[in-house]
C-alpha positions as CSV (number, residue, x, y, z in Angstrom):
1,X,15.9,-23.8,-56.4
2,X,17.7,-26.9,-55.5
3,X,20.5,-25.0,-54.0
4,X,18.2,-22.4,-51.7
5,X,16.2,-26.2,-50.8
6,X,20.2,-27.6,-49.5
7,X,21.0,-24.6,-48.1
8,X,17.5,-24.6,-46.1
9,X,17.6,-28.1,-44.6
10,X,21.6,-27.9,-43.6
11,X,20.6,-24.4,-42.1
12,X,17.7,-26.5,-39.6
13,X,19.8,-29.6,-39.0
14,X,22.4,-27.0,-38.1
15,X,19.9,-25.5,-35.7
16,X,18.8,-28.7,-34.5
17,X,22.4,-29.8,-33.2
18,X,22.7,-26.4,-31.7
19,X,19.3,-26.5,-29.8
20,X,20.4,-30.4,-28.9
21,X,23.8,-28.8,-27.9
22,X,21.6,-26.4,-25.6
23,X,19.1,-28.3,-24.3
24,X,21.8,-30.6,-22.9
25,X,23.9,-27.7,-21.7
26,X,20.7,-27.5,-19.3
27,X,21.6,-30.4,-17.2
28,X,24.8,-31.7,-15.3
29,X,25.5,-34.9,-14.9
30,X,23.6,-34.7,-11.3
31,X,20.9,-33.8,-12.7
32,X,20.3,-30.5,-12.2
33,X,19.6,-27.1,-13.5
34,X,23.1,-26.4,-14.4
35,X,22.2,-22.8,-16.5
36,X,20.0,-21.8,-12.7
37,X,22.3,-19.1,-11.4
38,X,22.2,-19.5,-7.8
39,X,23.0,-16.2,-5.0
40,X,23.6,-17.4,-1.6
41,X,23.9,-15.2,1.2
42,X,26.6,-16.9,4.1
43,X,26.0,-15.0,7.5
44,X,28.7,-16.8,10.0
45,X,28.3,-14.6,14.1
46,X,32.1,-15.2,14.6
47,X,35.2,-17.5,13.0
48,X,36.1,-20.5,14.8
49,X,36.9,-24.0,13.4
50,X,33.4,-25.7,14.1
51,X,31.6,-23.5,12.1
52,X,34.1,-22.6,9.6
53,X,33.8,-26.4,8.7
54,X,29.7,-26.3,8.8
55,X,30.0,-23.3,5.7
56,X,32.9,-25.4,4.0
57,X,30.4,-28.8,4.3
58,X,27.4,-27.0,3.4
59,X,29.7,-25.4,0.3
60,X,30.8,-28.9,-0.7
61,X,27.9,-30.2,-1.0
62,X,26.1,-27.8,-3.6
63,X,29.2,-28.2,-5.4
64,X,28.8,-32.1,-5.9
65,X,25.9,-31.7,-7.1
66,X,26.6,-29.1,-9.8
67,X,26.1,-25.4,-7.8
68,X,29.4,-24.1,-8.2
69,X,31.0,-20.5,-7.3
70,X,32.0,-18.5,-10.0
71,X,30.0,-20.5,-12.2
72,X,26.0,-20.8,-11.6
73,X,27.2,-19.9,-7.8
74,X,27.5,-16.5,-5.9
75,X,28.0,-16.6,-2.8
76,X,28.2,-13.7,-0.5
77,X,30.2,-14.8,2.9
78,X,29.8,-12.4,5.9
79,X,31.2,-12.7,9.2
80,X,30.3,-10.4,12.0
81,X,33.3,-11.2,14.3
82,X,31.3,-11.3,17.2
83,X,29.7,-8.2,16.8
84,X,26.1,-7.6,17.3
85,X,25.9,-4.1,15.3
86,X,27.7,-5.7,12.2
87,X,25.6,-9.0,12.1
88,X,22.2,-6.2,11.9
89,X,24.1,-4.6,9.3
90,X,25.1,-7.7,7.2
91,X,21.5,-9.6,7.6
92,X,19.6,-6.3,6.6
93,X,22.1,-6.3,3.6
94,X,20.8,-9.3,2.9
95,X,17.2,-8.9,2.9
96,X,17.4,-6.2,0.3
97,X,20.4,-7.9,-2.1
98,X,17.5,-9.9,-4.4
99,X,19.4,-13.8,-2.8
100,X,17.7,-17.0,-3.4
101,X,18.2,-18.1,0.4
102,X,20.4,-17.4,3.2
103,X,22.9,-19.4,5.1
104,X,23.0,-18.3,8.7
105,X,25.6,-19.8,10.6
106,X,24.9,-19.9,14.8
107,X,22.1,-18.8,16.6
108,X,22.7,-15.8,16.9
109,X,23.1,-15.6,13.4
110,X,20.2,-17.4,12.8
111,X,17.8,-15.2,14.8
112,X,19.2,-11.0,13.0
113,X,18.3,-13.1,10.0
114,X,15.0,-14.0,10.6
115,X,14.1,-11.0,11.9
116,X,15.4,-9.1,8.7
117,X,13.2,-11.1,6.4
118,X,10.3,-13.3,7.0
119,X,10.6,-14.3,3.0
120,X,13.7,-15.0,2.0
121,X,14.6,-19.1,2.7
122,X,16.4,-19.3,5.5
123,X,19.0,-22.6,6.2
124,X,20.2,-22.6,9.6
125,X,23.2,-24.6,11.1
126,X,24.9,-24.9,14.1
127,X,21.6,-24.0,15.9
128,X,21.0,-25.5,19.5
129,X,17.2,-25.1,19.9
130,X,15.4,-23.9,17.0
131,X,12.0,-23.3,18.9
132,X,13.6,-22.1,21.9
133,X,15.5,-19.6,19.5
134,X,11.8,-18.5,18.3
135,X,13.5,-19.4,14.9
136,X,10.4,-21.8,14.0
137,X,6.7,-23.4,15.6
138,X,8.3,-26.9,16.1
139,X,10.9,-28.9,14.9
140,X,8.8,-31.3,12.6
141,X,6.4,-28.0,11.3
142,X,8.9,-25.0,11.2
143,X,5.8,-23.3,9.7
144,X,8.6,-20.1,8.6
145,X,10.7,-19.2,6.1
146,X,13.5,-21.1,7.9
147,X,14.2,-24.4,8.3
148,X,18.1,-26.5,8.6
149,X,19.9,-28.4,11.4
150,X,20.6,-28.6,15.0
151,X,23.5,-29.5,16.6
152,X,22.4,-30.3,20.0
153,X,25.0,-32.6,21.4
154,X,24.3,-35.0,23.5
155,X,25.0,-34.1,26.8
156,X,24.1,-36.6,28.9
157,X,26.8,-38.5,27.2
158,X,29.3,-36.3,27.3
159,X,28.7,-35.9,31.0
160,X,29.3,-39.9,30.9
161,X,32.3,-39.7,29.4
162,X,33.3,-37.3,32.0
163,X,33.0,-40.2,35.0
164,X,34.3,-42.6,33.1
165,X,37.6,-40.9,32.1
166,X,37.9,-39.0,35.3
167,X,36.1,-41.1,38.3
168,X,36.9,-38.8,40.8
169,X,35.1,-36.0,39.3
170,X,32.7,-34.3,41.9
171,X,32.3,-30.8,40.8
172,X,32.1,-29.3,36.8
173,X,32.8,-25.9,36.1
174,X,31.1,-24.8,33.1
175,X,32.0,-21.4,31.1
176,X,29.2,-20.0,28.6
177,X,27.7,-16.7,27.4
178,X,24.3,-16.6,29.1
179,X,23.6,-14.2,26.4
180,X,23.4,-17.1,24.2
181,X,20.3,-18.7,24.2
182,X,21.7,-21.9,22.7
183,X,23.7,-21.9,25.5
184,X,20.8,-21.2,28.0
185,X,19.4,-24.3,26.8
186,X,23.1,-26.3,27.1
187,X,23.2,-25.3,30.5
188,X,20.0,-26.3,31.8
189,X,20.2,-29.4,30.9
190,X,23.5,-30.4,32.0
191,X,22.7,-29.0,35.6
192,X,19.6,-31.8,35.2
193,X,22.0,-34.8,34.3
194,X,24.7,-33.0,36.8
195,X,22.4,-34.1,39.0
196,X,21.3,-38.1,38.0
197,X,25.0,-38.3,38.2
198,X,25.7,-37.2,41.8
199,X,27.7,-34.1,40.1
200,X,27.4,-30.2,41.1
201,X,27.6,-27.6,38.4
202,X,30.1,-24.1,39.1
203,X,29.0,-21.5,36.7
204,X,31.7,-18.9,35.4
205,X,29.9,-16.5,32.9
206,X,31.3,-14.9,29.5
207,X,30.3,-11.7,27.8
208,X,33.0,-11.6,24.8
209,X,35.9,-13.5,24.1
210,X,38.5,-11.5,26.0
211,X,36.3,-12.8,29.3
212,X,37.5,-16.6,28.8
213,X,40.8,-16.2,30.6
214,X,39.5,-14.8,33.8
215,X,36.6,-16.9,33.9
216,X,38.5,-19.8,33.7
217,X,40.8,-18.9,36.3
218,X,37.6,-18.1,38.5
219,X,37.4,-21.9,38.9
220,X,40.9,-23.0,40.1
221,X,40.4,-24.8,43.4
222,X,37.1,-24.9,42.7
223,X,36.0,-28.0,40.3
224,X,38.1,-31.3,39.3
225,X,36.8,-30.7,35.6
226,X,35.7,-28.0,32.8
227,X,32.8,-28.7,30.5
228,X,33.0,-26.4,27.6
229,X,29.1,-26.2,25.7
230,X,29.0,-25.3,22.2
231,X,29.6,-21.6,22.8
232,X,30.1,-19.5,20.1
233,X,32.4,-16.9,22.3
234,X,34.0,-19.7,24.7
235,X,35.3,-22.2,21.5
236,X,36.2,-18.7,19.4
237,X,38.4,-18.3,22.9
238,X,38.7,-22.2,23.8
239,X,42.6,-21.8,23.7
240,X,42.3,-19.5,27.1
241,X,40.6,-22.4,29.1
242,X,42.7,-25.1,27.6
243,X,45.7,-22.9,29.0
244,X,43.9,-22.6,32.2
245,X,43.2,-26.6,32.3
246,X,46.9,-27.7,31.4
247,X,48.6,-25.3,33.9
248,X,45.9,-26.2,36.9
249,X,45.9,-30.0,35.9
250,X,41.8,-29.7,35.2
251,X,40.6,-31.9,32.1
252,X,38.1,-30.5,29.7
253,X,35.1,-32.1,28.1
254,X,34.0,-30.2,25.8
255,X,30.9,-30.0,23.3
256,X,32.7,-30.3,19.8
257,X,36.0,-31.6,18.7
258,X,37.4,-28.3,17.9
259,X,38.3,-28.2,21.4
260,X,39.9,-31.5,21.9
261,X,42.0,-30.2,18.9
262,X,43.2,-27.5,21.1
263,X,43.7,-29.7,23.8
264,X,40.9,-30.2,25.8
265,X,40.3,-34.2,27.1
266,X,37.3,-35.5,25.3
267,X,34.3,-35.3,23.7
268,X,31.5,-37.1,21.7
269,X,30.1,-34.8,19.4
270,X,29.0,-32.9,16.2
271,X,31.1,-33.4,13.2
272,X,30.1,-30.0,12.3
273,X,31.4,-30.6,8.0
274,X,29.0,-32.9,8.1
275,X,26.2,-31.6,9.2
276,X,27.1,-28.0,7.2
277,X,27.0,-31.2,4.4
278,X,23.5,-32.2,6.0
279,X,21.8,-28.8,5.4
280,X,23.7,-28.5,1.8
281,X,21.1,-30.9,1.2
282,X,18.8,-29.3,2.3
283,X,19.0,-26.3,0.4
284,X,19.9,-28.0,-2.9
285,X,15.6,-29.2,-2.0
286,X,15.0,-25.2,-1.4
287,X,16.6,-24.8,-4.7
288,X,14.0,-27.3,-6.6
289,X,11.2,-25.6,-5.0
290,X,11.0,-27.1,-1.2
291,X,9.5,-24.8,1.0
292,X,11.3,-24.1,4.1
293,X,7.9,-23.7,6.7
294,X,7.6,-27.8,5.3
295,X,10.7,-29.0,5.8
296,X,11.7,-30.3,9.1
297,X,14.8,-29.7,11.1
298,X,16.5,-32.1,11.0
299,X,19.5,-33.5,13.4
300,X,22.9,-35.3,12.8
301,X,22.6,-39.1,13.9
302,X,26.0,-40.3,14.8
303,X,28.8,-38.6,17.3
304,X,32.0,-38.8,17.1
305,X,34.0,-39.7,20.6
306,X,37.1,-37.5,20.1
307,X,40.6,-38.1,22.4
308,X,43.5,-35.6,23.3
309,X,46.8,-38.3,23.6
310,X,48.3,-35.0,24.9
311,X,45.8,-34.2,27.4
312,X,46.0,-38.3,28.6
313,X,49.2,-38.4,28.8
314,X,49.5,-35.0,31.2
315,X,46.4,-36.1,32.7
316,X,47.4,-39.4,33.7
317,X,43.9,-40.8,32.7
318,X,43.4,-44.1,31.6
319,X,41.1,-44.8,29.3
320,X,38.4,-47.8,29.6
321,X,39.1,-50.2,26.2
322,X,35.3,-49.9,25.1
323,X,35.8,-46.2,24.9
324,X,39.1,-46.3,23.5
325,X,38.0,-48.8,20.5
326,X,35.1,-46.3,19.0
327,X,37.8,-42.9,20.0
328,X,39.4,-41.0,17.5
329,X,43.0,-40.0,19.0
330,X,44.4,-36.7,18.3
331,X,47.4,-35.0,19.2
């Protein structure tokens, strides 16, 4: 009897520090569910650098805080490569794979995937205009299954930075899709501060990527500068008007740093890693139970001002000291 009553209390305190074993197994050191298995759908309309950083920010951030691929993480990355028959095909995938929310990259992205499912969460990035999109009711009540962050630039400054860097500058060609509507939106409103700055606007118009070249060609003789917008099919092709701009001696301002990467002048813009970080938070709220229609969209704060040395140096600008204190300098 004594032996069956030993054997029956180690047997519970074995249990016991196998269900305290568990029950710990149920948290990370964030915090968080670490046992919740997590499927993410990634829908990206094309690769370029700027949003290829906004999915690797996005990723980092769930992984900080304990959401980790090939652990409690699946993640199924799709990128339509500009196509507009593959990104219906990948975000109707998606609405019947059984995923706990969607990351959809770009507007167009953004819009096949809300139009696929209006239940699945849906974080968007990399999204000019949100309610111009039709993507939600208003930026502070989405009142949808989608919710995220814009990257509207600020475009009166960059247009700013464009007299001060080049004060001769009269006219601005600017090359876009007007098939995007985040780029619709871009557009209008630099032709309004074109105009508070004594500025006229030359439009050259994109379809695909392959157009870049000859559009930017269309403006030789034309302007004194290029502003490049946050395009998805112009900065997938941005290497074409940098070409364009170094062999015709006509800077670029563009709408992300990508650009200046490439060579363009200048910028002050998006960091896009940090606001793919910014709607990583986001979604790790989804994840707890947020519900996207509450959430609002929310916007990155700071800008970056970005410099080409190369592109000053060919240029023969020189830069005012108040911008060049705040400037990051690339070569």
């Amino acid at each position: 009897m004594r032996k069956l009553l030993a054997f029956g209390l180690s047997l519970m305190l074995l249990l016991s520090l196998v269900g305290c074993g568990a029950a710990k197994s149920e948290t990370n050191s964030n915090g968080n569910d670490a046992q919740k298995q997590v499927k993410i759908g990634i829908v990206q309309i094309v690769e370029h650098p700027a949003l290829d950083a906004a999915r690797e920010g996005f990723l980092e951030t769930l992984k900080e805080n304990g959401y980790e691929e090939g652990k409690n993480l699946t993640v199924d990355y799709q990128n339509a490569q500009g196509d507009q028959s593959i990104l219906q095909s990948i975000t109707q995938k998606f609405a019947s794979a059984g995923l706990d929310m969607v990351l959809a990259i770009a507007t167009p992205s953004a819009q096949a995937m809300a139009s696929a499912s209006t239940d699945i969460p849906i974080l968007i990035t990399a999204v000019t205009d949100p309610v111009e999109a039709k993507l939600v009711n208003s930026m502070d009540k989405p009142g949808k299954n989608v919710t995220g962050t814009t990257d509207m630039n600020p475009i009166k400054e960059q247009f700013e930075l464009m007299k001060a860097l080049i004060p001769n500058v009269k006219k601005v060609g600017i090359i876009y899709n007007a098939g995007e509507v985040n780029s619709q939106v871009q557009v209008g409103i630099a032709k309004n501060v074109a105009a508070e700055l004594g500025l006229e606007i030359v439009e050259a118009t994109v379809t695909t990527s392959a157009d870049v070249l000859q559009a930017s060609q269309s403006l030789i003789g034309k302007v004194n500068a290029i502003y490049v917008p946050t395009d998805n099919v112009v900065v997938s092709a941005a290497q074409s008007v940098v070409q364009v701009s170094q062999e015709n001696k006509i800077p670029i301002i563009s709408g992300e740093s990508s650009v200046v990467d490439k060579g363009a002048l200048a910028t002050i813009g998006i960091n896009y890693k940090n606001l793919g970080k910014q709607t990583g938070e986001m979604a790790l709220r989804v994840i707890k139970g947020e519900k996207p229609q509450d959430m609002p969209i929310e916007s990155q704060k700071d800008f970056d001002t970005v410099l080409n040395q190369s592109a000053i140096d060919l240029f023969g600008i020189t830069v005012p000291d108040d911008i060049m204190k705040k400037a990051v300098i690339v070569k």
